[in-house]
C-alpha positions, 0 to 999 in steps of 0.5 A: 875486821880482817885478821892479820893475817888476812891483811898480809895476804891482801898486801903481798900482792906481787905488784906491790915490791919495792923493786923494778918489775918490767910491764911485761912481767907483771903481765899487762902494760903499766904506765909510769904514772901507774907504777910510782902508784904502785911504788915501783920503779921502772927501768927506763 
C-alpha cells in the first residue's frame, strides 16, 4: 500500500486546488464539465 506520503504526492497535483485556474494556465483547454470534476472554479 502507498504511504502517506506517497498518497500526498499523488493528491498535490496542481489541477487539483480549490481556486479559479483559467485552461490556459493548467496548460490545455478544460471544459466546465471538466473543471467542476476537478473542483475548479471557473472564471466565466
Amino acid at each position: 500500500e502507498p504511504t502517506t506520503r506517497e498518497v500526498e504526492q499523488i493528491t498535490a497535483s496542481p489541477i487539483v486546488e480549490e481556486q479559479a485556474v483559467p485552461s490556459e494556465v493548467v496548460g490545455y483547454p478544460l471544459d466546465h464539465s471538466a473543471l467542476k470534476q476537478y473542483g475548479l472554479i471557473t472564471r466565466a
